[in-house]
N, C-alpha and C positions, 0 to 999 in steps of 0.2 A: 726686198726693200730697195728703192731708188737713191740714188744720192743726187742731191744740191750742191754744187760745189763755186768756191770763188777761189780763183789764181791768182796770184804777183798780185796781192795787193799792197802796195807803196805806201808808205805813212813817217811821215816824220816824227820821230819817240825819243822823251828824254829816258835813255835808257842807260844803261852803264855803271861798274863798281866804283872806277877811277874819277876824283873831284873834277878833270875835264871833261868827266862825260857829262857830269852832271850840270854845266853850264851850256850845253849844247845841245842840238838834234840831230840825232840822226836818224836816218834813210833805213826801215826797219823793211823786210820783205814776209808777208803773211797767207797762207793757204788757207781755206778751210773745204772741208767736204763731211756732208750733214745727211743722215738717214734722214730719208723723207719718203712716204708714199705720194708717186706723181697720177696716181690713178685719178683721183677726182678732179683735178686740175685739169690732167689732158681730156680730161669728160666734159668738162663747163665751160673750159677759156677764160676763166675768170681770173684776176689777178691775184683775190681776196682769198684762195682755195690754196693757193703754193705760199712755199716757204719763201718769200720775196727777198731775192738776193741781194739786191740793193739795200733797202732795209736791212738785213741784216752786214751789210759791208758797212754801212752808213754809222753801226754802233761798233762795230769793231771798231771804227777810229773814235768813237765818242772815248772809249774804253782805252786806248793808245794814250790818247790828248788828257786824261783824267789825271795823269799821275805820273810820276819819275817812278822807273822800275829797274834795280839793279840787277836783277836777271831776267832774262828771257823766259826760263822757266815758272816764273812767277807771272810775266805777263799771259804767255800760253794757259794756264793754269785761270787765271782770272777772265783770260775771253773764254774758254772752253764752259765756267760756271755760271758767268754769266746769260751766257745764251741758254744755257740748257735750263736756266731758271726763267727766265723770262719770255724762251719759245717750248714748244712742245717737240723735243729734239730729242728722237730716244739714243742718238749716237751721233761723237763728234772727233773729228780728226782736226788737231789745230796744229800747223807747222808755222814757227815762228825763227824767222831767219836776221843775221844781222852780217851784210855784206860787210868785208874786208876786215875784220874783226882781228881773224889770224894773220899776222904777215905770210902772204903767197897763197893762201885762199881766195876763191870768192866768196862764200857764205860759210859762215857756221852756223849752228842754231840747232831747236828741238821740235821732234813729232811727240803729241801726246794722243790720247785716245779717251775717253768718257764714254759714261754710260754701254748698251748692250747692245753690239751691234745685229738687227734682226734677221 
């Protein structure tokens, strides 16, 4: 099986436990890499045939933008079902990152995994 993946993707999310975070946005950083069969795609050239990466970036922030989420693991958790509900996604890896979180970090954050990777 092939993987589709999208890196550093940037998104402003109201995310956070602390009543300040909840008045603000921040700078959230997100991966994703998605089992996909590229066989018929690389056969046709069609765009209609792959799992279209934009498109699916383009709903990761729908899904960011939707809601205030005190953890990270709730957000990860809600793009990873979301996709796998709405595309044909037999496996998904969601890293969901939130720079400078920790004093003296750059990122903390969580990898999750769904469904069966083939």
């Amino acid at each position: 099986m092939d993987t589709v993946y999208v890196r550093d993707l940037r998104i402003p999310a109201r995310i956070g436990i602390y009543d300040w975070e909840k008045r603000i946005r921040q700078q959230i950083r997100i991966d994703l890499d998605m089992a996909w069969d590229n066989t018929m795609p690389a056969a046709s050239d069609d765009i209609k045939d792959t799992l279209n990466y934009k498109s699916t970036a383009r709903r990761v922030v729908e899904i960011v933008e939707a809601d205030h989420y005190d953890l990270v693991e709730r957000l990860a958790e809600t793009i990873a079902t979301t996709l796998r509900a709405e595309m044909p996604i037999p496996w998904i890896r969601v890293t969901v990152g939130k720079p400078f979180a920790v004093k003296g970090s750059g990122e903390v954050g969580v990898r999750i995994e769904r469904g069966e990777k083939p």
